[in-house]
C-alpha positions in Angstrom: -5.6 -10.1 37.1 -3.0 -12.0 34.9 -1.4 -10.6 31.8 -2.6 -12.5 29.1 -1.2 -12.1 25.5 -2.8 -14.0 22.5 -0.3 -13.4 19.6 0.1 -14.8 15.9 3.9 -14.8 15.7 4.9 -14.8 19.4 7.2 -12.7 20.4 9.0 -12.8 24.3 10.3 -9.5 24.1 6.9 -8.3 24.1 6.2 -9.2 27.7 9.1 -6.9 28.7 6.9 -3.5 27.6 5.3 -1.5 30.3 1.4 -3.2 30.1 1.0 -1.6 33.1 1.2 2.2 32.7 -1.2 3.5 30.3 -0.1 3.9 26.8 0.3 7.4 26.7 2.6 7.3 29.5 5.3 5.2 27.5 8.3 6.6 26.7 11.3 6.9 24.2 13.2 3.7 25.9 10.0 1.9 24.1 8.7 4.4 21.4 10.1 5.0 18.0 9.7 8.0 15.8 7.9 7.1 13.2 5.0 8.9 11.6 1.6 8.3 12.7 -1.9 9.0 11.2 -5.2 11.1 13.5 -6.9 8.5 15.6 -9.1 8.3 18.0 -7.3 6.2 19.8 -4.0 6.6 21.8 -1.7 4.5 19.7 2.2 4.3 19.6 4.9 3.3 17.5 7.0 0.8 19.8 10.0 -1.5 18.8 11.5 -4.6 20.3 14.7 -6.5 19.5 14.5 -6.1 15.8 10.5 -5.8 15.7 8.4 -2.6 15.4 4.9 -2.7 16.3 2.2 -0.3 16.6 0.2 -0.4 19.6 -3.7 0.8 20.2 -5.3 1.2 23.3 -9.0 -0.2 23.2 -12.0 -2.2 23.8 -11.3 -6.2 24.7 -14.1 -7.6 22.5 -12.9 -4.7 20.0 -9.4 -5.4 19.5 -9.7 -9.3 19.2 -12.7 -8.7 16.8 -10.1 -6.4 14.8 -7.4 -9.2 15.0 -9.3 -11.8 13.9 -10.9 -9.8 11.1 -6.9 -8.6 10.1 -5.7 -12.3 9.9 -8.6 -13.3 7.5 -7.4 -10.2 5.2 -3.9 -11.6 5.4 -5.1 -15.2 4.4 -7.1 -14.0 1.6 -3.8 -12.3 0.7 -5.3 -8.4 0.6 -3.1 -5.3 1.7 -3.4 -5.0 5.5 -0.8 -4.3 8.2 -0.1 -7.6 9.9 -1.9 -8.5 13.2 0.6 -9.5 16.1 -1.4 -9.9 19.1 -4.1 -8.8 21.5 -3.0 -8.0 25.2 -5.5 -7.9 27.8 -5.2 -8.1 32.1 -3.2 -5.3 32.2 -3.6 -3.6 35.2 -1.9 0.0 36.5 -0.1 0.0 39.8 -2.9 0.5 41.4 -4.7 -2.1 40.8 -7.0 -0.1 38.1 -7.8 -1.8 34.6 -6.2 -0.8 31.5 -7.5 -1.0 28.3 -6.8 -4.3 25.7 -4.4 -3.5 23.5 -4.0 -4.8 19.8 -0.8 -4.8 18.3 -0.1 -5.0 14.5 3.6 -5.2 12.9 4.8 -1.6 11.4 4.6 -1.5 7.5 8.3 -0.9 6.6 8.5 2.6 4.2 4.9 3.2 5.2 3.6 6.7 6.2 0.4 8.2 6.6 -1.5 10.8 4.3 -0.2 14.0 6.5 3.2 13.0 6.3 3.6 12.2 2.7 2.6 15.8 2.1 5.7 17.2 4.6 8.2 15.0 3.0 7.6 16.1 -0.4 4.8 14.5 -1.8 2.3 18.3 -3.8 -0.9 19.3 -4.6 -0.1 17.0 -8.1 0.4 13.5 -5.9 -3.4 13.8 -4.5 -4.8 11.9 -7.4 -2.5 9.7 -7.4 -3.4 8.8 -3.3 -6.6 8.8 -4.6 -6.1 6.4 -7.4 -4.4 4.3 -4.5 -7.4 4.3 -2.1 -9.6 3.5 -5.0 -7.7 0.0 -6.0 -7.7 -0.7 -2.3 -11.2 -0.2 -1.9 -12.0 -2.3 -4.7 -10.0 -5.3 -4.3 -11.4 -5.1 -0.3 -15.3 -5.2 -2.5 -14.0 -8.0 -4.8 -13.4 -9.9 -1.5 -16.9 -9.0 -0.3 -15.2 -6.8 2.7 -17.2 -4.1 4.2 -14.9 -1.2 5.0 -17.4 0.8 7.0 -14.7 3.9 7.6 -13.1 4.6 4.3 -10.7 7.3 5.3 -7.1 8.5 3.9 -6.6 8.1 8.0 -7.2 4.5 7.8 -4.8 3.1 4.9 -0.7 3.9 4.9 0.6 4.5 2.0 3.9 3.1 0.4 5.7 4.6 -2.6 5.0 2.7 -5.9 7.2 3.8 -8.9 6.0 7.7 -8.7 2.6 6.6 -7.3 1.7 4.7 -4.3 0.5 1.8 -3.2 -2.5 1.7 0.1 -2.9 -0.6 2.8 -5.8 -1.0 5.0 -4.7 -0.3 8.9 -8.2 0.1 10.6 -10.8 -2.7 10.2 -12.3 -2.1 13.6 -15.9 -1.4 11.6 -15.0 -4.0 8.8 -17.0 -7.3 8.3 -16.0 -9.7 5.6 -19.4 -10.8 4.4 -20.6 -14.1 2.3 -21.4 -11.5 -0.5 -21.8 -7.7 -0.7 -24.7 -6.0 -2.0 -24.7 -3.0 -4.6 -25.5 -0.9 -2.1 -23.4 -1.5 0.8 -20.4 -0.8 -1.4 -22.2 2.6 -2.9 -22.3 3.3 1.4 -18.6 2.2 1.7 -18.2 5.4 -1.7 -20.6 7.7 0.4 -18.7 7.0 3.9 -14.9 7.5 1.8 -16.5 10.4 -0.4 -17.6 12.5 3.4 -14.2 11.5 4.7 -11.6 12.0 2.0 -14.0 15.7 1.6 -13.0 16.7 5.2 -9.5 15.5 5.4 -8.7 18.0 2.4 -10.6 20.6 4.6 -7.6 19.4 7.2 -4.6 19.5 5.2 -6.0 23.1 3.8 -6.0 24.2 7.7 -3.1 22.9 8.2 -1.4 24.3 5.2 -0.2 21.1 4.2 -1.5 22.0 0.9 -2.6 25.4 -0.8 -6.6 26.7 0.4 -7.4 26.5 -3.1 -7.2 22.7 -4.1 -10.7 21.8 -5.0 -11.6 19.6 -2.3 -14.9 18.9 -4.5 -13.3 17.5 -7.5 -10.8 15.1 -5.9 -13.6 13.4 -4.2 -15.8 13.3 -8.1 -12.4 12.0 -9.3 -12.4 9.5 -6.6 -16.2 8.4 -7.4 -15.3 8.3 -11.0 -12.5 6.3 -10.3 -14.3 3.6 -8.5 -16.7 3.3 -11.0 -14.5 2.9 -13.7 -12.3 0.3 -12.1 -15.4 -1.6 -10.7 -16.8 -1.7 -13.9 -13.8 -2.8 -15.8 -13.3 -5.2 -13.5 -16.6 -7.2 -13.2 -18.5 -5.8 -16.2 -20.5 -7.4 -18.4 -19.4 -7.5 -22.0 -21.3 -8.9 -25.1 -20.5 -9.3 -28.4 -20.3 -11.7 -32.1 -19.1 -15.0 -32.3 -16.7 -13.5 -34.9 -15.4 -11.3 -32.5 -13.6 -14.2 -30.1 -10.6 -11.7 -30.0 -12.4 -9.4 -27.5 -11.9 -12.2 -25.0 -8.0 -11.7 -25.2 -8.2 -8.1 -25.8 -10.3 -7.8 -22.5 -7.6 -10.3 -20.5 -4.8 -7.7 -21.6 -6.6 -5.0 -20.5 -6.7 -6.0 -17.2 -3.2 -7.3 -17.3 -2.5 -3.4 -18.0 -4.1 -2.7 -14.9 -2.0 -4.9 -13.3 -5.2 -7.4 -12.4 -4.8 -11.2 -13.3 -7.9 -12.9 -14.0 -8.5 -15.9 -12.8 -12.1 -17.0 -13.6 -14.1 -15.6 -16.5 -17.5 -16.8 -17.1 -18.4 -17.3 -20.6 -22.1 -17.5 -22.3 -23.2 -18.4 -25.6 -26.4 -18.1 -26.8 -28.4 -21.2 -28.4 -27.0 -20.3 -31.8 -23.9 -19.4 -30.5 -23.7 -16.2 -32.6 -23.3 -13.9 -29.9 -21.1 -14.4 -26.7 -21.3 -12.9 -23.1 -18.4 -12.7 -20.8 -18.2 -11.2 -17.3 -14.6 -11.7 -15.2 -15.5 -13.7 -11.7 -12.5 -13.7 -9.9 -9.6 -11.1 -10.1 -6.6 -10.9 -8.4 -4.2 -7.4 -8.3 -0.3 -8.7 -9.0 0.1 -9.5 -12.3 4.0 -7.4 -12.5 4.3 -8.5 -9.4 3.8 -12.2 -9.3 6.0 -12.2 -13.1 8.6 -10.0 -11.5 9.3 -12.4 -8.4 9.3 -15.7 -11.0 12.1 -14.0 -12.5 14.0 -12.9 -10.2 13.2 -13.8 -6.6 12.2 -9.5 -5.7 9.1 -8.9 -4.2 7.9 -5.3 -5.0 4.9 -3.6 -5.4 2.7 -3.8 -8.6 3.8 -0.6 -10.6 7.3 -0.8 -9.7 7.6 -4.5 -10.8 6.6 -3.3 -14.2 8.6 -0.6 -14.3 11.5 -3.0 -13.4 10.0 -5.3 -16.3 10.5 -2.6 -18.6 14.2 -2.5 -17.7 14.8 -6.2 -17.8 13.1 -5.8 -21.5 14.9 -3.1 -22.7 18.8 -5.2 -21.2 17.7 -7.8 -23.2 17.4 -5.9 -26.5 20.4 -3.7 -26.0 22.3 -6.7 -25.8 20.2 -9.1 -28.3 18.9 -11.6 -26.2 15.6 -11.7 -27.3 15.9 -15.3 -27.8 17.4 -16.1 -24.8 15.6 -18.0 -21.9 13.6 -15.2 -20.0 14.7 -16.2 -16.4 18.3 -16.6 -17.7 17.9 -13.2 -19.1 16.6 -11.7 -16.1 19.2 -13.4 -13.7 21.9 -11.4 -16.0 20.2 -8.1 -15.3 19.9 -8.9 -11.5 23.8 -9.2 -11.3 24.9 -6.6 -14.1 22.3 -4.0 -13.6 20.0 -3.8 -9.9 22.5 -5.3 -7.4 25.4 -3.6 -8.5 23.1 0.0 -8.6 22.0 -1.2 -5.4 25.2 -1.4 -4.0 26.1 2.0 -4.6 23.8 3.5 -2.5 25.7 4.3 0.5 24.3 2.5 4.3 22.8 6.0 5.4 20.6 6.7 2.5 18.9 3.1 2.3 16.7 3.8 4.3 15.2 6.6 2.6 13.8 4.4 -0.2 12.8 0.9 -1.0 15.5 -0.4 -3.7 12.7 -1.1 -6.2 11.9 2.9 -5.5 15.1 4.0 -6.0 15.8 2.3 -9.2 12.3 3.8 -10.6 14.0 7.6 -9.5 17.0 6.3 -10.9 15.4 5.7 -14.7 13.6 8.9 -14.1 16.6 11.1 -13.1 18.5 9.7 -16.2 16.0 10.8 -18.3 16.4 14.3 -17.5 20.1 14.0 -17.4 19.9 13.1 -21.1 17.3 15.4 -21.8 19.8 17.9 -20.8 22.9 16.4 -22.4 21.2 15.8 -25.6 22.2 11.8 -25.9 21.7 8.7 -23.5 23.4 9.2 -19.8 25.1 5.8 -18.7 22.7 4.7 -16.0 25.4 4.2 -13.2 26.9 7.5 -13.8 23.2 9.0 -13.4 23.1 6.8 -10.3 26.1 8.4 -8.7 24.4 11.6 -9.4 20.9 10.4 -8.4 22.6 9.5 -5.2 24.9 12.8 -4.2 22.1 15.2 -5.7 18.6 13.5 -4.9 18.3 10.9 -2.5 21.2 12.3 -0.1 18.4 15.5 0.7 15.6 13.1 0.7 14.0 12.5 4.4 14.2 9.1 6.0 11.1 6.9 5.7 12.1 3.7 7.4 12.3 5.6 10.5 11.2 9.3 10.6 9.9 11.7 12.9 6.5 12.7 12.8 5.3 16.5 11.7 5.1 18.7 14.5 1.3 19.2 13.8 0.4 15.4 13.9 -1.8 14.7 16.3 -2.1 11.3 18.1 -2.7 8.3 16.2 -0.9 5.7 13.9 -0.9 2.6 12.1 -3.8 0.1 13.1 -6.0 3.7 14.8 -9.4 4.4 14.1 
């Protein structure tokens, strides 16, 4: 049987991994230490050239079902982990078959829900993994996805300034529908309710985090929170003609969220005294996509507004409030981020994204000036961010698993 690899990006250097031993049977000349997630499938972490991909072991129709169902996710412009490629032929030195294999591209400074908690991440983070889950799920709904297996083992997680940001890594049960009813995403709450319940019960085994966490309430908080974002989000709002402000109000509201809308239906009624409007298309970005007009970084959504922040407070410390907004932003990109940026010395960059380190940065001089009574320069708290913080911080580009994990990764279900 031939070897046949169907790949979005192809890459050579992938026909030189061993598709004929079984995955399990790979070793460190192909697999990385990174973390990796429960599964039920055997899945490693394997890198090529520059490239690092996680691999899963599973059914033919499966895996290119999965792939196809990852691209649309990418085209429609949700967070997933990238597809690469489907492998299929492979054949053992015997002659046996050997499962297909799908192959997605590692999510740089991306780890799973059990390691967040062993590299530092308490009992007080949980909500805000929650929270993340929550905005994932509903922007997947918005999109008229079908999850299917809501889990905290099927999303990686990437730091966000002090919160975190999900991405979906299993859509093996997913199905992007023409639209989705009321109750198949109240089934989607149910299935992440059950799931999210006994991966507490886990991490309690496991003492990952202390027996009494209330298990109960994190997963009310995290039907709460869906409701409450859902209904924000596509709610129904009615109100006077003299009340036209409402409109805006309602648009910065989800600005604050960090949704842009981009449709938003709007009924009058025959006398036009009263006025319904309902959102009908939202998009999560709205720091982001503003940050990256200004200045060319691509972060995540709570650290470009943090970063905003900054670039609003430069301007008034130096009074350019008038000043052209790109130019102004371009000025704290060379006097302010790059030249922090460049202080952090080669070893430690991998241990946070830049947009993450300048978030700890502001953080860490706020205690410094707590402490000192007046307003600490920011690159002198940067040199001490850097020799007293980050330098104990573990890596999260590249880091060994816990001890405890069990096998699984990126892309398992």
């Amino acid at each position: 049987m031939a070897l046949h690899i169907v790949a979005h990006r192809p890459d050579p250097a992938l026909f030189r991994l061993p598709w004929s031993e079984p995955l399990e049977e790979w070793d460190e000349r192909y697999v990385v230490p990174l973390p990796r997630g429960l599964s039920r499938h055997v899945v490693r972490i394997v890198r090529q050239g520059t490239s690092t991909y996680a691999v899963k072991e599973t059914v033919e129709e499966i895996a290119f079902r999965e792939y196809r169902l990852l691209r649309d996710l990418q085209r429609l412009g949700l967070p997933a982990v990238m597809p690469q490629g489907v492998v299929t032929g492979r054949v053992d030195a015997h002659g046996e078959e050997l499962p297909a294999a799908l192959l997605t591209q590692h999510l740089r400074f991306s780890l799973p829900y059990r390691s967040l908690f062993s590299h530092g991440t308490t009992v007080e983070g949980l909500p805000l993994l929650v929270d993340a889950m929550v905005v994932l799920l509903v922007r997947l709904h918005l999109a008229d996805f079908f999850w299917g297996d809501v889990s905290l083992s099927n999303v990686l997680f990437r730091r966000d300034a002090g919160g975190f940001a999900a991405y979906l890594v299993d859509a093996e049960t997913g199905e992007l529908r023409s639209s989705l009813s009321r109750q198949m995403r109240e089934h989607d709450v149910t299935i992440a309710t059950e799931n999210v319940f006994a991966e507490l019960l886990d991490l309690q085994a496991s003492r990952l985090v202390p027996a009494e966490v209330p298990a109960e309430e994190i997963v009310a908080l995290l039907q709460r929170r869906y409701r409450e974002l859902w209904d924000e989000l596509t709610g129904v709002e009615e109100f006077s003609a003299a009340e036209m402000w409402r409109i805006e109000q309602r648009i910065e509201r989800l600005n604050e969220l960090g949704f842009d809308v981009e449709e938003l239906d709007i009924v009058t009624d025959y006398d036009g005294d009263s006025v319904r409007i309902q959102p009908r298309a939202v998009e999560l970005g709205h720091h982001r996509r503003e940050l990256r007009s200004l200045t060319g970084l691509d972060v995540e959504d709570s650290q470009a507004r943090r970063l905003l922040n900054d670039i609003s407070r430069f301007a008034a410390h130096r009074d350019l409030g008038r000043e052209d907004r790109v130019l102004v932003a371009s000025r704290w990109l060379g006097e302010v981020f790059e030249p922090l940026m460049a202080m952090v010395p080669p070893e430690a960059r991998g241990k946070l994204e830049p947009a993450e380190i300048f978030h700890e940065v502001l953080v860490h001089r706020w205690y410094l000036s707590e402490r000192a009574g007046h307003e600490v320069d920011l690159f002198e708290t940067a040199r001490d961010y850097i020799d007293t913080v980050l330098s104990t911080k573990p890596e999260e580009a590249l880091t060994p698993p816990p001890v405890d994990d069990d096998e699984g990764g990126p892309g398992a279900g």
